[in-house]
N, CA, C and O atoms as a Tinker XYZ file with bonds, in Angstrom:
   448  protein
     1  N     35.735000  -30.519000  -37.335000    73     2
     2  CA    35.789000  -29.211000  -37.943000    64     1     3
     3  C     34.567000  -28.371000  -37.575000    63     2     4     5
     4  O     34.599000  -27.142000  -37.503000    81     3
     5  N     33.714000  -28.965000  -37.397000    73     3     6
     6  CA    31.869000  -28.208000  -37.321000    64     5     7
     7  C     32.106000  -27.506000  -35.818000    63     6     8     9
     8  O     32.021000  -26.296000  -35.613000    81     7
     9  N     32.449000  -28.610000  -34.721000    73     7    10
    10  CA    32.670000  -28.107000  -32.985000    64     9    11
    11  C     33.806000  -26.870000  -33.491000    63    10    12    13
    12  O     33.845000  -25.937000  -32.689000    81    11
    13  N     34.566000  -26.747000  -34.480000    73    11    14
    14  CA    35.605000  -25.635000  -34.207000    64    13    15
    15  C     34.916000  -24.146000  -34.760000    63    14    16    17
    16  O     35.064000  -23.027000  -34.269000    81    15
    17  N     34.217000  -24.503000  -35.806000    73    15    18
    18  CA    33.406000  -23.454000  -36.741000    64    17    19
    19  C     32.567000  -22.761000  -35.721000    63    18    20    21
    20  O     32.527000  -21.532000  -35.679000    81    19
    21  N     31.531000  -23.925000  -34.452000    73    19    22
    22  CA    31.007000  -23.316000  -33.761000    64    21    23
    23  C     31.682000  -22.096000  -32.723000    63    22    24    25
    24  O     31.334000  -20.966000  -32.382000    81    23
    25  N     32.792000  -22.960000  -32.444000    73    23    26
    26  CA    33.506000  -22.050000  -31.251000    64    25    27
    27  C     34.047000  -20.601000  -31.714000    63    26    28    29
    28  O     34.046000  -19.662000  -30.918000    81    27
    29  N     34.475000  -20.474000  -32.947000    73    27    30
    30  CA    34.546000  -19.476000  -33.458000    64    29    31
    31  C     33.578000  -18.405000  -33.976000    63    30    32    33
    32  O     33.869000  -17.282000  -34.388000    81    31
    33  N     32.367000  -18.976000  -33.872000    73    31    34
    34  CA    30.936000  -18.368000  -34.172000    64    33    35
    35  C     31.127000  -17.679000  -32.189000    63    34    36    37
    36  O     31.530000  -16.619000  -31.710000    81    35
    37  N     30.625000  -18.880000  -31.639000    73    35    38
    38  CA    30.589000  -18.531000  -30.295000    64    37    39
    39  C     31.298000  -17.360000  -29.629000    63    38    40    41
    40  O     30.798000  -16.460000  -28.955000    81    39
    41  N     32.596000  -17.568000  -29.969000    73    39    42
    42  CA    33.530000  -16.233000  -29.536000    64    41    43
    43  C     33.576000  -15.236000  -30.347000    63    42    44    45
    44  O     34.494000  -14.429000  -30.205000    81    43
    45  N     32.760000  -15.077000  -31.223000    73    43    46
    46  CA    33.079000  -13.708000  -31.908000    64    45    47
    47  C     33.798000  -13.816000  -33.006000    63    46    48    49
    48  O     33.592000  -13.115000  -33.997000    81    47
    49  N     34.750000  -14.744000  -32.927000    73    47    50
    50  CA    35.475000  -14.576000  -34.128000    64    49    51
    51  C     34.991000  -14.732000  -35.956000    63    50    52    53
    52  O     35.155000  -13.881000  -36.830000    81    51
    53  N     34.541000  -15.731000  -36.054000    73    51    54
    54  CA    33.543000  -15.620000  -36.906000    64    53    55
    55  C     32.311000  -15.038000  -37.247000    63    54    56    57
    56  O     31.240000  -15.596000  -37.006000    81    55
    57  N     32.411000  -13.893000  -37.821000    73    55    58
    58  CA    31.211000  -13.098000  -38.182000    64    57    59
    59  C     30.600000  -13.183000  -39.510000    63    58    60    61
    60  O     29.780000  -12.447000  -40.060000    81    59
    61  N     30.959000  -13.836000  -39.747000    73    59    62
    62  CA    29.901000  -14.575000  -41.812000    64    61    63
    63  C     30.570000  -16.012000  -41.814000    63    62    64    65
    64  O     31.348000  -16.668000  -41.122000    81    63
    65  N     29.972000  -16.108000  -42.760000    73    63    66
    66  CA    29.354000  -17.324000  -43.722000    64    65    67
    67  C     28.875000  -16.917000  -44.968000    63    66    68    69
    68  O     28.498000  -15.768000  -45.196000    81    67
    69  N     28.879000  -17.942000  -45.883000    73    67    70
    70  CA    28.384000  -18.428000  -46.791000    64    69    71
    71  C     28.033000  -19.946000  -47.027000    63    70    72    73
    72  O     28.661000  -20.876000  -46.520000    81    71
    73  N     27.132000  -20.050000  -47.720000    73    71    74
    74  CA    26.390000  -21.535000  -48.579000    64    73    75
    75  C     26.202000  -20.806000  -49.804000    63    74    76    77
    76  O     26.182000  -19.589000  -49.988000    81    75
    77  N     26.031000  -22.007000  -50.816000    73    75    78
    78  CA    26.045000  -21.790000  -52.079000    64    77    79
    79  C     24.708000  -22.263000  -52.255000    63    78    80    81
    80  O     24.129000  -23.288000  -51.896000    81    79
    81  N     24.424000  -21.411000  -52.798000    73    79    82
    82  CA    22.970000  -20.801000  -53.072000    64    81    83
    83  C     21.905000  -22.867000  -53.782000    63    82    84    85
    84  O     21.084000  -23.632000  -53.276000    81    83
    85  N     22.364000  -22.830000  -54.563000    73    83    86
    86  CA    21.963000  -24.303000  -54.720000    64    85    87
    87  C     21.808000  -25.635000  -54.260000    63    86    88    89
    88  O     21.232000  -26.597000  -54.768000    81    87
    89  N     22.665000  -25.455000  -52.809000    73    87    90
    90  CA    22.196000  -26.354000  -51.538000    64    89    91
    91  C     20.833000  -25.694000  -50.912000    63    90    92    93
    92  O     19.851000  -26.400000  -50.683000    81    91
    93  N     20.845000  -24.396000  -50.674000    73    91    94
    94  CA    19.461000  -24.598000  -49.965000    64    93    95
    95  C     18.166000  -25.052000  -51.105000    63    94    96    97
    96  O     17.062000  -25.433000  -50.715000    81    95
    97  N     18.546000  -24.926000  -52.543000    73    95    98
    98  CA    16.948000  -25.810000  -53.018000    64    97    99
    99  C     17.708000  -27.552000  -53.057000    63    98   100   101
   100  O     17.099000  -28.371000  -53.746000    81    99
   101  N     18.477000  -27.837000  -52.617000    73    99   102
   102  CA    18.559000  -28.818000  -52.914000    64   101   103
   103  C     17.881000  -29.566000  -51.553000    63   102   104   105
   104  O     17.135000  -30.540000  -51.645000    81   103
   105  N     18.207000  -29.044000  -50.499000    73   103   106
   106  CA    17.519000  -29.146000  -48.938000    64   105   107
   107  C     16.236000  -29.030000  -48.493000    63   106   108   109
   108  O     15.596000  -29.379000  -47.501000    81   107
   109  N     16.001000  -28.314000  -49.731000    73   107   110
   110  CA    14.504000  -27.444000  -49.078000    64   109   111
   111  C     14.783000  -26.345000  -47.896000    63   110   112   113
   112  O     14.014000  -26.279000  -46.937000    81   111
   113  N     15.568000  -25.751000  -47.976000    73   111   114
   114  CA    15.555000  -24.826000  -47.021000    64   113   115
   115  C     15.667000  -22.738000  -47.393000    63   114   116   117
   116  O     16.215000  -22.036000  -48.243000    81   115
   117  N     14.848000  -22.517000  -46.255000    73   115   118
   118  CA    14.889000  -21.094000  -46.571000    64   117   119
   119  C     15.987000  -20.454000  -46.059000    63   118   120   121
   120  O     16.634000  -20.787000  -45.066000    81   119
   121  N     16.247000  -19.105000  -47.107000    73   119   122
   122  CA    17.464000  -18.415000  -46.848000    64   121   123
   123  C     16.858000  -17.587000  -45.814000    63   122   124   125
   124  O     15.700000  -17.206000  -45.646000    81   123
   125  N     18.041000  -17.390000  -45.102000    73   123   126
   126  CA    17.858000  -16.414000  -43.679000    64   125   127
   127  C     17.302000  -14.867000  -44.093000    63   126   128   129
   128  O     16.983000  -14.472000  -45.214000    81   127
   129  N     17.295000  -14.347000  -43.196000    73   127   130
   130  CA    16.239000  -12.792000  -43.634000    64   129   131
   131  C     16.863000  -12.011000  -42.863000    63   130   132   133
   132  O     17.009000  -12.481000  -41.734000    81   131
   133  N     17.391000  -10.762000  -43.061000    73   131   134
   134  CA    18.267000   -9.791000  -42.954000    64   133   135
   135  C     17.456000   -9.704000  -41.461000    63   134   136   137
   136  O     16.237000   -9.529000  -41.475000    81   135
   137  N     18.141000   -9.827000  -40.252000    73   135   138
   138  CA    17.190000   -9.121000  -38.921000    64   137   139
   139  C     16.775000  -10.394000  -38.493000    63   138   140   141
   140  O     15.870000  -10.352000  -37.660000    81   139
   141  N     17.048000  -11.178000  -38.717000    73   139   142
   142  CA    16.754000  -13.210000  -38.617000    64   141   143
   143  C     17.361000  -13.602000  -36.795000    63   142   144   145
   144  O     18.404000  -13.354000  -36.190000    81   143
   145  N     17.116000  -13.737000  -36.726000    73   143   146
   146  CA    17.485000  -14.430000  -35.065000    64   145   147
   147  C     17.679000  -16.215000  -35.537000    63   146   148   149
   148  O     16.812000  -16.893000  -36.088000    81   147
   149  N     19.266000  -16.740000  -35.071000    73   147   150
   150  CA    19.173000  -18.423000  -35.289000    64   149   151
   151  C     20.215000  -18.752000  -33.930000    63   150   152   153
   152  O     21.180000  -18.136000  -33.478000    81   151
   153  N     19.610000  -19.878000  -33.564000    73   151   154
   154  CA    20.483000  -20.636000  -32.456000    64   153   155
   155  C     21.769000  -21.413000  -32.827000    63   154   156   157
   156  O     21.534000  -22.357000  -33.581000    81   155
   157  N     22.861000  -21.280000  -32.540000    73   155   158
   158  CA    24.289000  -21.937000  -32.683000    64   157   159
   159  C     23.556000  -23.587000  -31.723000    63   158   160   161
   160  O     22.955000  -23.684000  -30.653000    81   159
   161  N     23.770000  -24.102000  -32.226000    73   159   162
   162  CA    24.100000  -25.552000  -31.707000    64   161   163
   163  C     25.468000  -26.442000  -31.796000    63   162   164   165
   164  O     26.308000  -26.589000  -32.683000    81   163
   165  N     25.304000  -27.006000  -30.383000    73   163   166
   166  CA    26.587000  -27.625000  -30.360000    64   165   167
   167  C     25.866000  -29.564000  -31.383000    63   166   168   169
   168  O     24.792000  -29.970000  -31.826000    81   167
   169  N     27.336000  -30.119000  -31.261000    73   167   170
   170  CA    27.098000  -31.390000  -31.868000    64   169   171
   171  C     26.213000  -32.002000  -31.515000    63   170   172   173
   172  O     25.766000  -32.855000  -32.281000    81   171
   173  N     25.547000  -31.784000  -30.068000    73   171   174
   174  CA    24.795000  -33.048000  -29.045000    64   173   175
   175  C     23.233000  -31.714000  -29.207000    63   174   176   177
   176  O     22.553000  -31.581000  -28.189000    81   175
   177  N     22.975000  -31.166000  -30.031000    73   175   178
   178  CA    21.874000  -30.284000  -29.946000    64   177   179
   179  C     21.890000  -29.544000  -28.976000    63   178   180   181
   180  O     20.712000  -29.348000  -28.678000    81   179
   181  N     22.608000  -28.959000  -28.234000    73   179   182
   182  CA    22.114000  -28.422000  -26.930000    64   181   183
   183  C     22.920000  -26.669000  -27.475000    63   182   184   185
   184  O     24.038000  -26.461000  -27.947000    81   183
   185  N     21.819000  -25.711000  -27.160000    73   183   186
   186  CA    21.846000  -24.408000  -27.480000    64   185   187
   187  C     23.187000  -23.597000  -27.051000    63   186   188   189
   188  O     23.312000  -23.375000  -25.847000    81   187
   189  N     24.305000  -23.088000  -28.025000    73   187   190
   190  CA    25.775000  -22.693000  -27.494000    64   189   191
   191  C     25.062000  -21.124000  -27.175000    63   190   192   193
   192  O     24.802000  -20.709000  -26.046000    81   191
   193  N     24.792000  -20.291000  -28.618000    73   191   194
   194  CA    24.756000  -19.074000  -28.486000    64   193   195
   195  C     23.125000  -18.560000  -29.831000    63   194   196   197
   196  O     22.691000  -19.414000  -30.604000    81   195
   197  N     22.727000  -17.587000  -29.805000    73   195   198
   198  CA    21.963000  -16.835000  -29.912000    64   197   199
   199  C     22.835000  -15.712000  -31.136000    63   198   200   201
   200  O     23.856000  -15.114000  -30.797000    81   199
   201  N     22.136000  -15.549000  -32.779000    73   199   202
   202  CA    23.228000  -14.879000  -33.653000    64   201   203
   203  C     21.747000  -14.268000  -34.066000    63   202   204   205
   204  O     20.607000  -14.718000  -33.957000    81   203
   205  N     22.464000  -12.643000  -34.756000    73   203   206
   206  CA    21.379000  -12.160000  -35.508000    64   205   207
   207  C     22.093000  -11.705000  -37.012000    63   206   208   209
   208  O     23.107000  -11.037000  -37.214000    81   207
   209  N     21.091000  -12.379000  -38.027000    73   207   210
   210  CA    21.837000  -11.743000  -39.060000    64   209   211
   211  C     21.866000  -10.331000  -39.508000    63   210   212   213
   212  O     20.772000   -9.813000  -39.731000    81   211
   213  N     22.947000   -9.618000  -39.678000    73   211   214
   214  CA    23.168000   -8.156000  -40.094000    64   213   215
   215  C     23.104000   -7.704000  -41.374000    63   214   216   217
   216  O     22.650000   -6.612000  -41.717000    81   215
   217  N     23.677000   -8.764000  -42.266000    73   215   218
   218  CA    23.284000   -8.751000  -44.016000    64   217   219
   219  C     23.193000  -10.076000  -44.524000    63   218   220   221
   220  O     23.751000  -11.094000  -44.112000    81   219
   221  N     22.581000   -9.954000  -45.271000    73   219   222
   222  CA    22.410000  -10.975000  -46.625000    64   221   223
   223  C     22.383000  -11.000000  -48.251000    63   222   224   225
   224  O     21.237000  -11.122000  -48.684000    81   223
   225  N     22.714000  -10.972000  -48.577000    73   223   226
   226  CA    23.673000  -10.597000  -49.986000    64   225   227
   227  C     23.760000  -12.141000  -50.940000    63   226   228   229
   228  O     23.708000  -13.329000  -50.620000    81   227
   229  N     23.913000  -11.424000  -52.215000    73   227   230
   230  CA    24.019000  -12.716000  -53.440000    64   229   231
   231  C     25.643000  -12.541000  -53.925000    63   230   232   233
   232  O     26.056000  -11.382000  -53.959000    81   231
   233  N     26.567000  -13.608000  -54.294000    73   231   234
   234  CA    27.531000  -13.250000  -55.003000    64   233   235
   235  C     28.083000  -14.315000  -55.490000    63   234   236   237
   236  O     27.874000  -15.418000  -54.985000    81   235
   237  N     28.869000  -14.139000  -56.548000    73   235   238
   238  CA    29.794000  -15.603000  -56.861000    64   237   239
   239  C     31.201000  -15.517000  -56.604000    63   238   240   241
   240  O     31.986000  -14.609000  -56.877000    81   239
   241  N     31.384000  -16.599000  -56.041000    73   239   242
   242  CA    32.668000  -17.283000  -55.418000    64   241   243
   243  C     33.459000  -16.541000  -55.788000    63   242   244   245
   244  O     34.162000  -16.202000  -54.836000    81   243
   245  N     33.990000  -15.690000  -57.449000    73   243   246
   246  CA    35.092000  -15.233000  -57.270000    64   245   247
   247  C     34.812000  -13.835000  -57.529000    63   246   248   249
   248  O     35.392000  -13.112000  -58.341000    81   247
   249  N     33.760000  -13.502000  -56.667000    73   247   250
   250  CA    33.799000  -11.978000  -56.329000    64   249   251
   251  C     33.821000  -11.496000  -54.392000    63   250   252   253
   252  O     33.771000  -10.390000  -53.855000    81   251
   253  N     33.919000  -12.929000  -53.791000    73   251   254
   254  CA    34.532000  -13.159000  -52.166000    64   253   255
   255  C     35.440000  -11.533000  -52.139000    63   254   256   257
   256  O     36.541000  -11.380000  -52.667000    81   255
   257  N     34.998000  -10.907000  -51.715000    73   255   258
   258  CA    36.764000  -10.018000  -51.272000    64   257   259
   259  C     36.927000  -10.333000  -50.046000    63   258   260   261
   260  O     36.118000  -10.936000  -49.342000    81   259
   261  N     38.355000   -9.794000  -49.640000    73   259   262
   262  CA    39.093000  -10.098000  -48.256000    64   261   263
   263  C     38.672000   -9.999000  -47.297000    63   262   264   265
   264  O     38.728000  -10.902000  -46.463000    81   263
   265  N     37.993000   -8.630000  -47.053000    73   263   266
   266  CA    37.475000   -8.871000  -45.655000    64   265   267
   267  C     36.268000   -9.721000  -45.461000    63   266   268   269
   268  O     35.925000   -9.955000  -44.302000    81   267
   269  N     35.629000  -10.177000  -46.380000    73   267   270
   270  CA    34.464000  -11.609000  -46.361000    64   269   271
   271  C     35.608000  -12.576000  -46.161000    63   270   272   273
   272  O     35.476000  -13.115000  -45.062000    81   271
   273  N     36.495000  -12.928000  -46.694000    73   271   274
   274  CA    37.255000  -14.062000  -46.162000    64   273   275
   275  C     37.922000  -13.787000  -44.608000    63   274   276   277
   276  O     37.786000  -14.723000  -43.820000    81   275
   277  N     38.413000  -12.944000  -44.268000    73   275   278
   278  CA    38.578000  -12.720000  -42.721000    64   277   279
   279  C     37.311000  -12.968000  -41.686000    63   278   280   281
   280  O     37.347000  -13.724000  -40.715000    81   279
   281  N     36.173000  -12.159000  -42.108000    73   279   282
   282  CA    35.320000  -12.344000  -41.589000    64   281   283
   283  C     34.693000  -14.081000  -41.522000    63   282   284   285
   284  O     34.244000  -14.549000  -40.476000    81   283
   285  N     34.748000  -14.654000  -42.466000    73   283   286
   286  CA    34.008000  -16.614000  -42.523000    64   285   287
   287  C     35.216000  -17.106000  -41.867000    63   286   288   289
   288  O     34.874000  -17.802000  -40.910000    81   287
   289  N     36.798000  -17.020000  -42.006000    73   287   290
   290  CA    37.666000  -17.598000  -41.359000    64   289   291
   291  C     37.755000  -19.045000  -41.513000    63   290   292   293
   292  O     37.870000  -19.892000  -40.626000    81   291
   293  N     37.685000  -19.194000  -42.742000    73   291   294
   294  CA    38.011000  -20.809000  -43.219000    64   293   295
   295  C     38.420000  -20.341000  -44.412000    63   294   296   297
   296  O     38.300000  -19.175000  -44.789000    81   295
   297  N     39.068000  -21.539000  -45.219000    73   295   298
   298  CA    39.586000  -21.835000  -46.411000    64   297   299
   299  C     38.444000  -22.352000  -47.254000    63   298   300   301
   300  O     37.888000  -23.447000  -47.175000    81   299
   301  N     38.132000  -21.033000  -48.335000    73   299   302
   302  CA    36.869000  -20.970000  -49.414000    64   301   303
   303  C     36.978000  -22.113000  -49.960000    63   302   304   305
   304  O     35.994000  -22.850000  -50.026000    81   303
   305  N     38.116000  -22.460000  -50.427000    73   303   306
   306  CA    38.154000  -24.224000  -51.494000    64   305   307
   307  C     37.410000  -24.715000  -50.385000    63   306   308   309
   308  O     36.194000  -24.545000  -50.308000    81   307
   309  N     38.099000  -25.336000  -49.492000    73   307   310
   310  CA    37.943000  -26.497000  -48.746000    64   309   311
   311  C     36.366000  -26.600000  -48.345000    63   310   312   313
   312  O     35.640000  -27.580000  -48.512000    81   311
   313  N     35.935000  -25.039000  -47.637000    73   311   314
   314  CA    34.460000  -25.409000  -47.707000    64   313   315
   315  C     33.141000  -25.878000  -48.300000    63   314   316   317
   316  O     32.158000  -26.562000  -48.017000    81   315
   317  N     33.724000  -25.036000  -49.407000    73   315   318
   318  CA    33.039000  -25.914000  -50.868000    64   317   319
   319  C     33.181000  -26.781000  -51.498000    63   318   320   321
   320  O     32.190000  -27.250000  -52.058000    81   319
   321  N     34.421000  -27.355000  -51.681000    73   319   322
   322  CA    34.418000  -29.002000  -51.627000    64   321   323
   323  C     33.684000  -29.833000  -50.738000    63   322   324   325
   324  O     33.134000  -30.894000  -51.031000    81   323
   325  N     33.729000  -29.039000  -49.164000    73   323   326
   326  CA    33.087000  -30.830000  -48.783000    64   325   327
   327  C     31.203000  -30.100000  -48.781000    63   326   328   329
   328  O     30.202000  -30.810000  -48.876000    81   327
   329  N     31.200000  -28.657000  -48.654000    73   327   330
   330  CA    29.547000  -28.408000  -48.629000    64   329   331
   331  C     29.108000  -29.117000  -49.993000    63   330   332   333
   332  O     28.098000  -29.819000  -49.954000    81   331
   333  N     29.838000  -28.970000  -51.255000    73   331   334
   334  CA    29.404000  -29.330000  -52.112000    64   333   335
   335  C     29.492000  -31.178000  -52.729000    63   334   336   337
   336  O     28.892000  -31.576000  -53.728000    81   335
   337  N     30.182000  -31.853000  -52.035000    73   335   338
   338  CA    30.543000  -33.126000  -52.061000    64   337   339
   339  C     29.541000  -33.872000  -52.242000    63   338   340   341
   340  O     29.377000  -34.393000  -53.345000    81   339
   341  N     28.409000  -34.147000  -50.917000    73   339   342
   342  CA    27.343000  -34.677000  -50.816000    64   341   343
   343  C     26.340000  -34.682000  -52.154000    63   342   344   345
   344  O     25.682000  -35.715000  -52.280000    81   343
   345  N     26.228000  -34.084000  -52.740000    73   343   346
   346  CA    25.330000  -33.512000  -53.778000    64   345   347
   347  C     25.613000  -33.804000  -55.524000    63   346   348   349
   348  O     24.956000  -33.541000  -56.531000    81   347
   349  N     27.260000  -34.643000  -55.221000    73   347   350
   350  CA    27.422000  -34.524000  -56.634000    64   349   351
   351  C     27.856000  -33.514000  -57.445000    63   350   352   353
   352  O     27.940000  -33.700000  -58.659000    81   351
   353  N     28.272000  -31.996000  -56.711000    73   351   354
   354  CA    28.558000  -30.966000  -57.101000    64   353   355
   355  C     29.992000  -31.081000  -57.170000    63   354   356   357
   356  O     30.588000  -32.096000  -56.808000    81   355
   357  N     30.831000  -29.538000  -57.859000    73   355   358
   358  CA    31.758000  -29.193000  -57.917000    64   357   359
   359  C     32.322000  -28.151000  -57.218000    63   358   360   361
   360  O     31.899000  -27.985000  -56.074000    81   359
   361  N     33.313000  -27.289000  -57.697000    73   359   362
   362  CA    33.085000  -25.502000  -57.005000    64   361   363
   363  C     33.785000  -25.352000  -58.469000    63   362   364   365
   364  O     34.447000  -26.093000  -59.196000    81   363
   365  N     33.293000  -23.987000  -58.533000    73   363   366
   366  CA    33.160000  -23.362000  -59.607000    64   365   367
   367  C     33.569000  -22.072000  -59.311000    63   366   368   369
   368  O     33.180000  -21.629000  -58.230000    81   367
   369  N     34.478000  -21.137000  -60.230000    73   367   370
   370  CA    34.573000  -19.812000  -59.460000    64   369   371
   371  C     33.269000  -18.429000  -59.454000    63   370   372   373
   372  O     33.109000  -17.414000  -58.776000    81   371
   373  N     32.286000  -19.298000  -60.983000    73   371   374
   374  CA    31.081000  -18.667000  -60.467000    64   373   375
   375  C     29.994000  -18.783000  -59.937000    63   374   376   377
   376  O     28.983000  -18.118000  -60.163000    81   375
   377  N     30.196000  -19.976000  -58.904000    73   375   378
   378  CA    29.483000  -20.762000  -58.720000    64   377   379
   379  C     28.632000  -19.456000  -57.210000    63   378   380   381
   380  O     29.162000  -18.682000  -56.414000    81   379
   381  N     27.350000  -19.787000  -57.450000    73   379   382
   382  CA    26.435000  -18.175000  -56.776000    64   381   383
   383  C     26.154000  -18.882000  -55.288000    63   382   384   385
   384  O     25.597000  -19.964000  -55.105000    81   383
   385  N     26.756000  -17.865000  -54.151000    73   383   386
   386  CA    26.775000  -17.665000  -52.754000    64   385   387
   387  C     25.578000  -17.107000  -51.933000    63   386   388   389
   388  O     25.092000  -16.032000  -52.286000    81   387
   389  N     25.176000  -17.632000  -51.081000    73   387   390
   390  CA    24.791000  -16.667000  -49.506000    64   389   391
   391  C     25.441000  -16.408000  -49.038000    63   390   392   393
   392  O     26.156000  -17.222000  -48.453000    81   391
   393  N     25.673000  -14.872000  -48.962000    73   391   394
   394  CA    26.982000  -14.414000  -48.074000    64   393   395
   395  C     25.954000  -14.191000  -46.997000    63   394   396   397
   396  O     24.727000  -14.153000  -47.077000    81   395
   397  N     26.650000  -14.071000  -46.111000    73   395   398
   398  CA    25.867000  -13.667000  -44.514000    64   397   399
   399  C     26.548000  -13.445000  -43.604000    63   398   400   401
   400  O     27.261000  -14.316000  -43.105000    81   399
   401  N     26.482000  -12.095000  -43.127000    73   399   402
   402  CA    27.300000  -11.592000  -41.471000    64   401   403
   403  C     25.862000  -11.688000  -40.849000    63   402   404   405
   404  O     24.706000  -11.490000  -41.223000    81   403
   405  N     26.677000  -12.192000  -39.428000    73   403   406
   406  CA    26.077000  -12.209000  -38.468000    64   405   407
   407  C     26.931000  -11.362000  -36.995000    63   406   408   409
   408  O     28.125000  -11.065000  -36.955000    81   407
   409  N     26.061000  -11.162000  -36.073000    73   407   410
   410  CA    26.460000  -10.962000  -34.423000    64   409   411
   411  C     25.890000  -11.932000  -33.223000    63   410   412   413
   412  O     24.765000  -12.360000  -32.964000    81   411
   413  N     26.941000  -12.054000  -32.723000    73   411   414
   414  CA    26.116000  -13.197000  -31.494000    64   413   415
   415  C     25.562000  -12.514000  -30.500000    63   414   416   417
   416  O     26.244000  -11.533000  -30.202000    81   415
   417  N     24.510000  -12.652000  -29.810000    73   415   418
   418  CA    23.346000  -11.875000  -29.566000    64   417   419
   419  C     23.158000  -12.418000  -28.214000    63   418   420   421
   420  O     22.427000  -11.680000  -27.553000    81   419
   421  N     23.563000  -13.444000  -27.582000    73   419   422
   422  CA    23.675000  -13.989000  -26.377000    64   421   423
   423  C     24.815000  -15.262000  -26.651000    63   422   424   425
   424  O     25.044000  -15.746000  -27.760000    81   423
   425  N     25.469000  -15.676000  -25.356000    73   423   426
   426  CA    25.344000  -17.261000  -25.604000    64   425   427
   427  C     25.295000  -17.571000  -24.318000    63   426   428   429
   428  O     25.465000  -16.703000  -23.463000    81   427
   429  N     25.030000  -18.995000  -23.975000    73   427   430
   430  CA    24.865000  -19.695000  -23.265000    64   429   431
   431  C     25.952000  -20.247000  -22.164000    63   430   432   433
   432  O     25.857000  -21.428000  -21.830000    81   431
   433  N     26.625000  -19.711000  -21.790000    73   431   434
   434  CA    28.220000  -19.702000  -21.284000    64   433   435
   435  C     28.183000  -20.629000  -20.527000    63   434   436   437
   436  O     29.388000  -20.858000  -20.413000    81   435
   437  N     27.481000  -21.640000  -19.662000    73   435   438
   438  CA    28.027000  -22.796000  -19.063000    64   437   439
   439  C     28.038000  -23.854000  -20.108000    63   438   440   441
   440  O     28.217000  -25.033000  -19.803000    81   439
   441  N     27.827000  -23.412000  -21.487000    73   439   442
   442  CA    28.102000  -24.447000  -23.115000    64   441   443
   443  C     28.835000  -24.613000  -23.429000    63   442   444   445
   444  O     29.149000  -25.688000  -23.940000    81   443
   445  N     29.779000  -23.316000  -23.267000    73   443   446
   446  CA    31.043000  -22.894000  -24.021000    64   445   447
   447  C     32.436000  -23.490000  -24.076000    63   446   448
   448  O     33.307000  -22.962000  -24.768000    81   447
């Protein structure tokens, strides 16, 4: 599923995401920064494409509207079941999001 998420990052088709806001303290990790530059990696680490984030935004799960779901292009349950699996978590419909659009900014085309 992750190699397909990428390829759809890669081609354009996917322009957001979300994580739920309580994995990144659970990780230790920082939220991205509006104007953020991050590398797509394939499974084997090796660099696909080059994304810049365009927004970053707070929201809960059941305030998603449609074109955020067109734009992430996965099934909201399903992602949050297994993002949230590891952790002992649930999904919740107010359970609080990183929404995030992005643009791919280069890629690496003999990756692709």
């Amino acid at each position: 599923m992750r190699d397909e998420l990428r390829s759809l990052v890669v081609k354009g088709t996917q322009t957001g995401t979300y994580v739920a806001y309580c994995v990144y303290g659970l990780e230790g990790e920082e939220i991205q920064k509006f104007g953020q530059y991050d590398i797509v990696l394939a499974g084997d680490n090796t660099r696909l494409a080059i994304i810049k984030y365009t927004e970053i935004d707070f929201l809960k799960m059941n305030e998603v509207t449609s074109d955020f779901s067109r734009s992430e292009y996965s099934e909201r349950f399903e992602f949050s079941t297994w993002e949230l699996s590891p952790y002992g978590l649930t999904f919740a419909p107010d359970l609080l999001l990183i929404y995030q659009t992005f643009r791919v900014m280069d890629v690496y085309r003999d990756r692709v």
